[in-house]
VONU-444100 format. One record per residue (C-alpha): x negated, y, z negated; residue number from 1. Coordinates in steps of 0.05 Angstrom, whole numbers. Each point is the difference from the previous one (the first is absolute). Last residue first. Example, Ala and Ser with C-alpha at 12.3 -4.5 7.8 and 13.67 -1.06 7.14 Angstrom:
REM VONU-444100
<r><X>-273</X><Y>-21</Y><Z>-143</Z><n>2</n></r>
<r><X>27</X><Y>-69</Y><Z>-13</Z><n>1</n></r>
//
This chain:
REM VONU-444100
<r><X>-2684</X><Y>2184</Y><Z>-2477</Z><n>249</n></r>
<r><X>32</X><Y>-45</Y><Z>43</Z><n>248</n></r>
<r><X>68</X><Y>18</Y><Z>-8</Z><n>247</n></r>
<r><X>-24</X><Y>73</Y><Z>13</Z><n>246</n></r>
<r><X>-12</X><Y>-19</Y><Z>74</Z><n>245</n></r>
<r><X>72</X><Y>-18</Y><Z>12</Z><n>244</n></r>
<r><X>22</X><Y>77</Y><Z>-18</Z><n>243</n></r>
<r><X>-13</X><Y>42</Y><Z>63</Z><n>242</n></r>
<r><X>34</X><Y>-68</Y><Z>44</Z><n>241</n></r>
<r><X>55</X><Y>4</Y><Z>-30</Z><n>240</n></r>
<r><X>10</X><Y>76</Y><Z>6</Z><n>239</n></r>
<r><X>-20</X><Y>-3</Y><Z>70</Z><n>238</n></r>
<r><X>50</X><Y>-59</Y><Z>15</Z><n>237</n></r>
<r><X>57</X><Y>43</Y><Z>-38</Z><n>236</n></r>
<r><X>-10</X><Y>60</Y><Z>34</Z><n>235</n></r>
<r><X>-7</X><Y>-40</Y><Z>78</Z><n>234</n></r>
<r><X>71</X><Y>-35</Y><Z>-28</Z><n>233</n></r>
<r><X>29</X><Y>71</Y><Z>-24</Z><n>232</n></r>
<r><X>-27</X><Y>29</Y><Z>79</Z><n>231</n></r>
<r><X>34</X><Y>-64</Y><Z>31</Z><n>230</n></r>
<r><X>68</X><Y>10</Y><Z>-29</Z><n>229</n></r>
<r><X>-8</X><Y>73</Y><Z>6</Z><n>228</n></r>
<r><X>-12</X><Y>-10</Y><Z>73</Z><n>227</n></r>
<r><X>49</X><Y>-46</Y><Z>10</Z><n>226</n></r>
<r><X>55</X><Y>43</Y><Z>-37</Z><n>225</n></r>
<r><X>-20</X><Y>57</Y><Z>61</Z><n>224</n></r>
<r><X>3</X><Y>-51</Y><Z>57</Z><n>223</n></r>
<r><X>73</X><Y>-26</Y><Z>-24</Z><n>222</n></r>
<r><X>30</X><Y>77</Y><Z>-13</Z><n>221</n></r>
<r><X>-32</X><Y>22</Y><Z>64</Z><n>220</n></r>
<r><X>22</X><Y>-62</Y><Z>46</Z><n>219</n></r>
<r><X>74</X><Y>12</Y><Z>-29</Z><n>218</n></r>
<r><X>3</X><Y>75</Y><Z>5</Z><n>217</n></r>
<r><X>-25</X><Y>1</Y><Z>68</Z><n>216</n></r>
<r><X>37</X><Y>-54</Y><Z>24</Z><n>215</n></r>
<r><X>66</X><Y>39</Y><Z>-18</Z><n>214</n></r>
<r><X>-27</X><Y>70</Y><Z>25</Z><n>213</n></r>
<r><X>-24</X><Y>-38</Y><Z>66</Z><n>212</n></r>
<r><X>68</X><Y>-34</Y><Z>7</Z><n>211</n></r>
<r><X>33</X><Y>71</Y><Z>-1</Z><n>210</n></r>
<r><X>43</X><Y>2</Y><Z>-67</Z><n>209</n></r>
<r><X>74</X><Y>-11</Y><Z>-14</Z><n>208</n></r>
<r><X>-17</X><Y>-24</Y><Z>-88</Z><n>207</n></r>
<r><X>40</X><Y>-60</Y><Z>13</Z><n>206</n></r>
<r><X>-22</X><Y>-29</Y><Z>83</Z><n>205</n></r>
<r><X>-74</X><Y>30</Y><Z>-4</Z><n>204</n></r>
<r><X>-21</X><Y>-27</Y><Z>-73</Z><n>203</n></r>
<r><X>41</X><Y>-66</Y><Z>25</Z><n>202</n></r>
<r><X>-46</X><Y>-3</Y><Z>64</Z><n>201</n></r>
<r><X>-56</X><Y>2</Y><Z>-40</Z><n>200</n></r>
<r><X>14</X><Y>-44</Y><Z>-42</Z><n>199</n></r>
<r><X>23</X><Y>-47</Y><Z>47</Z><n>198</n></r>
<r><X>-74</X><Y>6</Y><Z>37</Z><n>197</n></r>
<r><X>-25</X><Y>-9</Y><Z>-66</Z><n>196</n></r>
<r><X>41</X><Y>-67</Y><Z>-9</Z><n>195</n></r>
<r><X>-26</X><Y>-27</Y><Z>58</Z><n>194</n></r>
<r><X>-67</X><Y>13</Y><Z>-11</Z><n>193</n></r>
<r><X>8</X><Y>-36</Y><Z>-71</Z><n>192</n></r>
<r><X>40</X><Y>-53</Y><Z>37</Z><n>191</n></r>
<r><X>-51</X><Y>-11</Y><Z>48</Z><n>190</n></r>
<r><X>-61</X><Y>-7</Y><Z>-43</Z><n>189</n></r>
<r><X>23</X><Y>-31</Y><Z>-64</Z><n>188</n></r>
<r><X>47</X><Y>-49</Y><Z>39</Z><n>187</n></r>
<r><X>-64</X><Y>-23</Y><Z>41</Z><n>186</n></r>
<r><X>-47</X><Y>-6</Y><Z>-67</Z><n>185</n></r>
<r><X>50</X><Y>-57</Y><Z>-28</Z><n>184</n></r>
<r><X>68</X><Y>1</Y><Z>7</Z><n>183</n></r>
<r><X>45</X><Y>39</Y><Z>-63</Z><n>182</n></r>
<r><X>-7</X><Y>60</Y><Z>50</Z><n>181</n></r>
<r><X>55</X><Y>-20</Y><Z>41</Z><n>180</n></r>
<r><X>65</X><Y>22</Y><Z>-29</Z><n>179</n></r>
<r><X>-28</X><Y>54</Y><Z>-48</Z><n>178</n></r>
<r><X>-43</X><Y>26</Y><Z>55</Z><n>177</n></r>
<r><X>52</X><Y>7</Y><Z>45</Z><n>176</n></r>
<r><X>56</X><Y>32</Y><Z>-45</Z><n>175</n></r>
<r><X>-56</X><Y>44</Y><Z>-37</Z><n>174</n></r>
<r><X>29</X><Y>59</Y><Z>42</Z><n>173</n></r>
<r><X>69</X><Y>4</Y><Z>-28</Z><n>172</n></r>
<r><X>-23</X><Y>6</Y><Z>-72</Z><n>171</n></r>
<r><X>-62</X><Y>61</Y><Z>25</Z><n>170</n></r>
<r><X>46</X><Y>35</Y><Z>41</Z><n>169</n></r>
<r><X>55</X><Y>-13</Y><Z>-57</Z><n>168</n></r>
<r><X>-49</X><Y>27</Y><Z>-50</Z><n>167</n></r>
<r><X>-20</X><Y>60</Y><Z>50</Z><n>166</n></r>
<r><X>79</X><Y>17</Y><Z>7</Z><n>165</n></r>
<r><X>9</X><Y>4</Y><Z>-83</Z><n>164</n></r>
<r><X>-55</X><Y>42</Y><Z>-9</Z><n>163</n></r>
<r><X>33</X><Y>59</Y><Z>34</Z><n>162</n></r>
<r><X>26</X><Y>22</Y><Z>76</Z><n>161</n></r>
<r><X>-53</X><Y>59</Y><Z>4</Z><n>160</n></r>
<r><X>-61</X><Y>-38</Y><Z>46</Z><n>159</n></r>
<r><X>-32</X><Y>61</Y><Z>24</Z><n>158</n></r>
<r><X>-77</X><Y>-32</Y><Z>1</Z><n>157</n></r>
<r><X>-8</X><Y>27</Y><Z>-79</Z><n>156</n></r>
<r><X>58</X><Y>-40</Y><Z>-14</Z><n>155</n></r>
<r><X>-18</X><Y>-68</Y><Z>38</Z><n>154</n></r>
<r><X>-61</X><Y>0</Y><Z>-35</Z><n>153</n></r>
<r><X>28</X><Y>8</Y><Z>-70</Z><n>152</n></r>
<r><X>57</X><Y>-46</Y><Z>23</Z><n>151</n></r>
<r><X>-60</X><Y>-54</Y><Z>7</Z><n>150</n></r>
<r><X>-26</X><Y>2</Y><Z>-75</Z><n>149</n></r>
<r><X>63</X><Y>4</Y><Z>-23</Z><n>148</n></r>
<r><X>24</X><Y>-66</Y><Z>44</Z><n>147</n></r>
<r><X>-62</X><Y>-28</Y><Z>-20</Z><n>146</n></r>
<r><X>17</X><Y>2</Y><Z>-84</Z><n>145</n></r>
<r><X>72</X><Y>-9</Y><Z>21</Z><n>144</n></r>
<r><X>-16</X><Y>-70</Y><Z>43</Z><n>143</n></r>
<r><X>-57</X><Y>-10</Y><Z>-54</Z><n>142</n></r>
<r><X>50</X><Y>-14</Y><Z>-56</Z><n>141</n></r>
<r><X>45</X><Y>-56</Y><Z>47</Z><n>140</n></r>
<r><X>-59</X><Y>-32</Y><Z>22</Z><n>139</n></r>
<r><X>-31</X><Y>-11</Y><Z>-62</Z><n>138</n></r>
<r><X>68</X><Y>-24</Y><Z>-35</Z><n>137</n></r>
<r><X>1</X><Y>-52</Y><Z>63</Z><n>136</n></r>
<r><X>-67</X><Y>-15</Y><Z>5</Z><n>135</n></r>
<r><X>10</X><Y>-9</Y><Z>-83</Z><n>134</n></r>
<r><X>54</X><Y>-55</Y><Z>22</Z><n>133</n></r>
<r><X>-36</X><Y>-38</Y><Z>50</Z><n>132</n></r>
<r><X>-70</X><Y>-8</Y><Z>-48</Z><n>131</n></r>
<r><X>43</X><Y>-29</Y><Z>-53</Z><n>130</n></r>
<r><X>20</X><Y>-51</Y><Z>50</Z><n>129</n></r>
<r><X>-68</X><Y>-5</Y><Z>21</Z><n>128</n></r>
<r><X>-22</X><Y>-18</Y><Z>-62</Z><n>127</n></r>
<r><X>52</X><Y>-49</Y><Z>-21</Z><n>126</n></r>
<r><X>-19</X><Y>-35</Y><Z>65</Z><n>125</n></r>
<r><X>-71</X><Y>2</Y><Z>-10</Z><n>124</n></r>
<r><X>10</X><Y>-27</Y><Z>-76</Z><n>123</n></r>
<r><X>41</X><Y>-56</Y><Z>29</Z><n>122</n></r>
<r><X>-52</X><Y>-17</Y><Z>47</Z><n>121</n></r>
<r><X>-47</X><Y>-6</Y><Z>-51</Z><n>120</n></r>
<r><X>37</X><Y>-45</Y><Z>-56</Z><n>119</n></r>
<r><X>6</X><Y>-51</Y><Z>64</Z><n>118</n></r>
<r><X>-69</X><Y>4</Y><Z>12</Z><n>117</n></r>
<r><X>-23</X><Y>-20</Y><Z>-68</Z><n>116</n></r>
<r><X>-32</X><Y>-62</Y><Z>17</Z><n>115</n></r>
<r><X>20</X><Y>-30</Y><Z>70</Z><n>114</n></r>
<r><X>-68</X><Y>-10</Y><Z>28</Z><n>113</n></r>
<r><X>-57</X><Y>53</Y><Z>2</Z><n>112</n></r>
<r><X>-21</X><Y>3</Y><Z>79</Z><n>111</n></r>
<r><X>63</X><Y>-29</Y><Z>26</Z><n>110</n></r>
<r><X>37</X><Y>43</Y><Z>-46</Z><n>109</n></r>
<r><X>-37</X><Y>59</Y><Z>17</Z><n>108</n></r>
<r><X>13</X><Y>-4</Y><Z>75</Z><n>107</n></r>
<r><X>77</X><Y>-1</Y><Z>-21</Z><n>106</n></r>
<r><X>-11</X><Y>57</Y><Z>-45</Z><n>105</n></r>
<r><X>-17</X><Y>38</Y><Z>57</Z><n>104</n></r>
<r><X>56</X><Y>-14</Y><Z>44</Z><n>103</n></r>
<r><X>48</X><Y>6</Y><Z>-57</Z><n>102</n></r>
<r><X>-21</X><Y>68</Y><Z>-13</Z><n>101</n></r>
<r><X>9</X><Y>25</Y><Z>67</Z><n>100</n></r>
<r><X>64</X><Y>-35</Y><Z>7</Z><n>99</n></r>
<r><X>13</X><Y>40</Y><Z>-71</Z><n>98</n></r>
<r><X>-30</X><Y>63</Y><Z>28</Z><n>97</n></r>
<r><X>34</X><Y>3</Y><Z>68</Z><n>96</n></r>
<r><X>74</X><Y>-6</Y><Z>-47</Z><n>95</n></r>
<r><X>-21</X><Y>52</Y><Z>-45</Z><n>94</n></r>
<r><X>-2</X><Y>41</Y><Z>60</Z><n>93</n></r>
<r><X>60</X><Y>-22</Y><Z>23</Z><n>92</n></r>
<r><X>25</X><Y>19</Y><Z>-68</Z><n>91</n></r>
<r><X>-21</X><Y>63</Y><Z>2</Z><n>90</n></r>
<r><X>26</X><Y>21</Y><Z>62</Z><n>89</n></r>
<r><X>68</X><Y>-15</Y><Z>-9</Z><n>88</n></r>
<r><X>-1</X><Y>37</Y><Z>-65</Z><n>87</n></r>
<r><X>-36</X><Y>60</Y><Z>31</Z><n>86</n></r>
<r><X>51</X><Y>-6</Y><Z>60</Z><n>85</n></r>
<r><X>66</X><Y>-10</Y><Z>-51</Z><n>84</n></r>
<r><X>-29</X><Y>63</Y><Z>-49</Z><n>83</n></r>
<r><X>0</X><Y>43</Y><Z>60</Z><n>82</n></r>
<r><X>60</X><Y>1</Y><Z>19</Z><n>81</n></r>
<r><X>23</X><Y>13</Y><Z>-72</Z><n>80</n></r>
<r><X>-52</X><Y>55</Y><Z>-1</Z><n>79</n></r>
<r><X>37</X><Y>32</Y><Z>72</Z><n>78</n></r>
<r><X>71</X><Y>-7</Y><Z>-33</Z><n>77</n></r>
<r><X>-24</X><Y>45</Y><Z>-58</Z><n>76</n></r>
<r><X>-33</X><Y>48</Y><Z>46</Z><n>75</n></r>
<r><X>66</X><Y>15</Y><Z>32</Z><n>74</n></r>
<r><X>13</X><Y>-17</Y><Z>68</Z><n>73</n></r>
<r><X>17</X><Y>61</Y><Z>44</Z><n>72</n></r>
<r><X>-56</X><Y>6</Y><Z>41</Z><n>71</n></r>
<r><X>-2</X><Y>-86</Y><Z>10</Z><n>70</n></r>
<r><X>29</X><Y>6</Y><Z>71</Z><n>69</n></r>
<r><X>-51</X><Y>45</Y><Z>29</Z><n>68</n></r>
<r><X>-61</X><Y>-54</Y><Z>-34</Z><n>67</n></r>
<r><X>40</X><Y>-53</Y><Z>36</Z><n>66</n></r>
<r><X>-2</X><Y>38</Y><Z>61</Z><n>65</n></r>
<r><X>-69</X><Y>-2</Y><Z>12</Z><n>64</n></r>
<r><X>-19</X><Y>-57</Y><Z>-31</Z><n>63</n></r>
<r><X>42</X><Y>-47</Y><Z>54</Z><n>62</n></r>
<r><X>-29</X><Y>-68</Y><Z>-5</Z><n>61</n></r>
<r><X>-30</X><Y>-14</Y><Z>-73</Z><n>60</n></r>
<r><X>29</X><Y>52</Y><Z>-32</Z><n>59</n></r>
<r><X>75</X><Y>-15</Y><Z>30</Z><n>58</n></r>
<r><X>-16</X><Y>-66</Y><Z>-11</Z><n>57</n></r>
<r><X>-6</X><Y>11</Y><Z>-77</Z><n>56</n></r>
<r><X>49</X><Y>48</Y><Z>-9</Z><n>55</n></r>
<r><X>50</X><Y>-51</Y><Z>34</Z><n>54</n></r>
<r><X>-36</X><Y>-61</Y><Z>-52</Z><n>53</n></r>
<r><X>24</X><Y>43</Y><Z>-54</Z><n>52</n></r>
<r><X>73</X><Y>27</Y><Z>24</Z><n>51</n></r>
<r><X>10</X><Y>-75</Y><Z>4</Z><n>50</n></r>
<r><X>-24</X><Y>-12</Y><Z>-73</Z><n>49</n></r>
<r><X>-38</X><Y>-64</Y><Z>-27</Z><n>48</n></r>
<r><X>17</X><Y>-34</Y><Z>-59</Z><n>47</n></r>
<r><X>-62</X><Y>-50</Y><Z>-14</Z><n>46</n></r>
<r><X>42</X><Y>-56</Y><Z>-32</Z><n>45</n></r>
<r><X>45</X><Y>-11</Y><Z>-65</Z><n>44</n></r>
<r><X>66</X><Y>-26</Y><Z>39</Z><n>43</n></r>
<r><X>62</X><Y>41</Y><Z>19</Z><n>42</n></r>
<r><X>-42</X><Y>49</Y><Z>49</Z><n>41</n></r>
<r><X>41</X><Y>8</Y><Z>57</Z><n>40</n></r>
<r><X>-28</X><Y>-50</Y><Z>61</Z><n>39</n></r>
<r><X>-66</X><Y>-3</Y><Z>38</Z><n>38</n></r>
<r><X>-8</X><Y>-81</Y><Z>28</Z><n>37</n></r>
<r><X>-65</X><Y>-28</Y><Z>15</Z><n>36</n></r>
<r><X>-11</X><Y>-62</Y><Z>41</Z><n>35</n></r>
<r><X>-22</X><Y>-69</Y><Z>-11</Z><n>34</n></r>
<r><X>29</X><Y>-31</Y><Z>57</Z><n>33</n></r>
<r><X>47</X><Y>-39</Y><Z>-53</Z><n>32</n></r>
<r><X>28</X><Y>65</Y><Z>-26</Z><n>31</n></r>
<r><X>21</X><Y>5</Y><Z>70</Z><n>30</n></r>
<r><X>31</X><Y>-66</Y><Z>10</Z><n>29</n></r>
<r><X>38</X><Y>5</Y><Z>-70</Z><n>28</n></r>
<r><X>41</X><Y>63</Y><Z>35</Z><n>27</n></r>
<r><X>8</X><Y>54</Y><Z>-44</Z><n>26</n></r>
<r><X>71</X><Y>20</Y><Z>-26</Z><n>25</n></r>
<r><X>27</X><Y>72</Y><Z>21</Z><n>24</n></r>
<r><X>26</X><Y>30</Y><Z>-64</Z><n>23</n></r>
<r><X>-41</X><Y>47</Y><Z>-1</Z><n>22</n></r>
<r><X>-57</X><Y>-49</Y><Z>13</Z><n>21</n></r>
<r><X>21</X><Y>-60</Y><Z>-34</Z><n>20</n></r>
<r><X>-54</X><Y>-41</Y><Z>-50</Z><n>19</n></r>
<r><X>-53</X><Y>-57</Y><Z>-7</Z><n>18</n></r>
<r><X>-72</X><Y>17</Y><Z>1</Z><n>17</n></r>
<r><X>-34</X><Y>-47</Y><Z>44</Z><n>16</n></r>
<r><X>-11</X><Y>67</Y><Z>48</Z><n>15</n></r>
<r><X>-51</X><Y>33</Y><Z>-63</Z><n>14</n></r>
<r><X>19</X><Y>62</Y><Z>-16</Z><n>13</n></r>
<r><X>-15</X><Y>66</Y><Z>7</Z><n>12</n></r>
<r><X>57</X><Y>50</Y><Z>-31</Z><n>11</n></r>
<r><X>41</X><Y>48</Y><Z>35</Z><n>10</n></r>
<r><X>35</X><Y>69</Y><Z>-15</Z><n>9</n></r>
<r><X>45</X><Y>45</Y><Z>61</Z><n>8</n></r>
<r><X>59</X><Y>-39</Y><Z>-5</Z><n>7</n></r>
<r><X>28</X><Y>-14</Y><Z>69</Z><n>6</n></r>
<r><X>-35</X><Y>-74</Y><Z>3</Z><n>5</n></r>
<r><X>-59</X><Y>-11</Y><Z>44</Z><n>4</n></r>
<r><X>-23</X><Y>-74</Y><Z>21</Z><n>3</n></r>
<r><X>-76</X><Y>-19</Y><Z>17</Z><n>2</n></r>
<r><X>-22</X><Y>-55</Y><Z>35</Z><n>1</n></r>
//
C-alpha cells in the first residue's frame, strides 16, 4: 500500500515504522502486512521528489513529450536530475556486486574455512562503496565531456539551440539505462539501446531538428569516438608489441 500526502517530498521507509501521515494516523493492520508507506521527509531516509519520479515516468512512457516539456528547464535543474539517477544507479550496482561477492566468497569459505573471510568481505564492501561514488564524479565529468563531443555533431547537422539542449538530451536520455542497466548483461543491452533511442529523440525534441538530422548527429558522433578509441588501442598494441622483443635481448 502506498499513501500520498499533499507535500510534494517523501522518504522510503520501512511499514513497522511508527508515525501519522499528514496528520492522518496509519492503521497498525497495514504496517502489519508489511507494506511501504511514502510520507514528507521528517526522518533521515532516501528523500525522493514527486516532480522526480513524474520526470521519470514521463521518460520512461511518454519520451516524446517529456523531452517538449523539459525546453525550458535550465541546465542546472537537468544535472540535479541527473545526479539522483547516477546515484540510484550506483548503488544498485554496488548492490549486484556485493550479492555477487558474497556468492563467491561463500564457495571460498567452504573451500578455505572461516579464516580471514570476514576481513574480506569488508574490504569488498568498502571497495565498492568507493567504487559508487567515483561512478558518480565519473559520470557527472564525462556527461559535459560527451555532451561537447555530441553538440559538435549536432551543430554541424543544423542543431543551433546551444550546449545546454545536447546535455539535457544526453541527462534526460540516460533515464532507462540508469534505472535498469545496474542488471547484469540484459540491462547493459537494452537500456543502452534504449537510452540512444532517447537521445536521439531529445537531440530532435531541444535543438527542433528532422529525426534524421538528430540520429545523424548522435550515430556519427558515437561511430566516429569508436573508431579513435579502437585506432589508439590498435596504436598502442603495435607499439607493445614493436618493443617486447628488446626485453629479450
Amino acid at each position: 500500500m502506498i499513501r500520498w500526502d499533499d507535500h510534494d517530498i517523501y522518504t522510503l521507509v520501512p511499514a513497522a515504522t511508527p508515525y501519522t501521515c499528514g496528520g492522518r494516523g496509519v492503521a497498525p493492520g497495514d504496517r502489519e502486512k508489511g507494506a511501504l508507506f511514502l510520507y514528507p521527509a521528517v526522518i533521515p531516509g532516501i528523500v525522493v521528489s514527486m516532480d522526480t519520479l513524474e520526470t521519470v515516468k514521463g521518460f520512461l512512457m511518454q519520451p516524446v513529450e517529456s523531452f517538449r516539456n523539459q525546453r525550458g528547464t535550465s541546465l542546472g535543474d537537468a544535472i540535479k536530475y541527473f545526479l539522483i539517477i547516477v546515484i540510484i544507479n550506483a548503488i544498485l550496482t554496488v548492490i549486484v556486486d556485493l550479492i555477487f561477492a558474497s556468492a563467491i566468497l561463500a564457495t571460498l569459505t567452504q573451500a578455505m574455512g572461516q579464516m580471514g573471510m570476514g576481513e574480506v568481505f569488508l574490504m569488498e564492501t568498502i571497495g565498492m562503496v568507493v567504487v559508487a561514488i567515483v561512478l558518480v564524479i565519473a559520470s557527472l565529468v564525462l556527461l559535459f565531456v560527451f555532451a561537447g563531443w555530441l553538440h559538435l555533431f549536432v551543430y554541424l547537422l543544423g542543431g543551433r539551440k546551444g550546449y545546454a539542449e545536447t546535455a539535457k538530451a544526453m541527462i534526460f536520455g540516460s533515464t532507462p539505462y540508469m534505472l535498469i542497466g545496474w542488471i547484469p548483461v540484459i540491462g547493459l543491452f537494452v537500456g543502452g539501446i534504449w537510452s540512444l533511442v532517447l537521445e536521439i529523440l531529445g537531440i530532435r525534441e531541444l535543438h527542433q531538428v528532422s529525426t534524421g538530422r538528430a540520429a545523424g548527429a548522435v550515430v556519427l558522433s558515437a561511430f566516429i569516438l569508436a573508431l579513435i578509441i579502437m585506432l589508439i588501442a590498435a596504436w598502442f598494441f603495435i607499439s607493445l608489441v614493436s618493443v617486447m622483443p628488446l626485453s629479450y635481448q
